[in-house]
ZABAMAR-331543 format. One line per 8 residues: for each residue x, y, z of C-alpha. Coordinates in nm, 3 decimals. Each point is the difference from the previous one (the first is absolute). Last residue first. Layout:
N
X:Y:Z; ...
This chain:
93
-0.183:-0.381:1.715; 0.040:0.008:-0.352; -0.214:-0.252:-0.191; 0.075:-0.162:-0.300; -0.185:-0.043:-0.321; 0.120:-0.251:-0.295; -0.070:0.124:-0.316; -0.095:-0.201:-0.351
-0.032:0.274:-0.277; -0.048:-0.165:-0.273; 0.283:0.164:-0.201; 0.164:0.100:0.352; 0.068:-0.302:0.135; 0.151:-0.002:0.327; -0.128:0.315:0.118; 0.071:0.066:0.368
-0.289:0.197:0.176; 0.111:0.164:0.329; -0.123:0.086:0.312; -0.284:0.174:0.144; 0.134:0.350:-0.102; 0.073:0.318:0.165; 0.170:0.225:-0.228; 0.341:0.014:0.264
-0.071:-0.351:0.187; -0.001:-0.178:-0.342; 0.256:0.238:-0.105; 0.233:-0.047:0.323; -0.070:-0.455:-0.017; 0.113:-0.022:-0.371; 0.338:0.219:0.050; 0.224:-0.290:0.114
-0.175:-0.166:-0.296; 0.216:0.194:-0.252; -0.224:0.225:-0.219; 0.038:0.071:-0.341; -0.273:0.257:-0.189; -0.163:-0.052:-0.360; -0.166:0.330:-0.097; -0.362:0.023:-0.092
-0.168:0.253:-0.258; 0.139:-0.160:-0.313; -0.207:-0.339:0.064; -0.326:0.223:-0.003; -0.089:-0.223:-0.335; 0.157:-0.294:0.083; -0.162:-0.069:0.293; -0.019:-0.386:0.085
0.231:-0.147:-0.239; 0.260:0.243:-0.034; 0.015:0.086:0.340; 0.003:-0.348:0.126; 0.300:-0.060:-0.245; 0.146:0.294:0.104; -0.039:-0.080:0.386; 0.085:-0.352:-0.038
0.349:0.163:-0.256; 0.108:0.201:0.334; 0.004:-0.374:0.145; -0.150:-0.129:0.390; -0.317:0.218:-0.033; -0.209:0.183:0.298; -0.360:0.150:-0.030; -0.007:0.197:0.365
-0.336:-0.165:0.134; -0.308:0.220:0.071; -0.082:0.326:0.199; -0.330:-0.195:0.072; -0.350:0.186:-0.080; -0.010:-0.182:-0.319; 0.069:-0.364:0.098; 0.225:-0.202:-0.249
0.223:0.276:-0.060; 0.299:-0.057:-0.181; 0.216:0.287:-0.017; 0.206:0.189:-0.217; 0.244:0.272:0.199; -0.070:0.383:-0.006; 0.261:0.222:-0.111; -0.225:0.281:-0.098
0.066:0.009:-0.376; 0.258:-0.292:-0.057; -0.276:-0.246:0.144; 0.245:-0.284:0.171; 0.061:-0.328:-0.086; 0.171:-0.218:0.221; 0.301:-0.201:-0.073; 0.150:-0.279:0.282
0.385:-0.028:0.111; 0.038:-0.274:0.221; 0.190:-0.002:0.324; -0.260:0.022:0.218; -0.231:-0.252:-0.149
């Protein structure tokens, strides 16, 4: 995982990453994809409408660990399919 490069989407207004939240009072999971074209796709499908308003951002998975630490997150939710969306959630410790 360290040596992959994942793509995150981030709010291009206040920077803020997208989430998955399953519990509302949680800081949530850091929504993670394996291709820039997942996160389009996902985008696309999902929110096409506020599509425009998000930025597609690289990260190399030396980084994952200092932004899940930085913004405080439980883990991380990988999408492996984003037209369905199927996501697999993983928990930082």
């Amino acid at each position: 995982m360290l040596s992959d490069v994942y793509y995150l989407l981030r709010v291009k207004a206040d920077g803020r990453y997208l989430t998955a939240r399953p519990n509302a009072e949680d800081n949530g999971y850091l929504l993670i994809f394996r291709e820039n074209f997942d996160a389009l796709s996902y985008l696309n499908t999902h929110a096409a409408e506020v599509a425009n308003r998000f930025a597609i951002e690289s990260l190399p998975g030396s980084q994952l660990s200092s932004v899940l630490k930085r913004w405080g997150f439980i883990g991380v939710a990988v999408v492996t399919d984003p037209l369905l969306p199927k996501i697999e959630f993983l928990q930082h410790k």
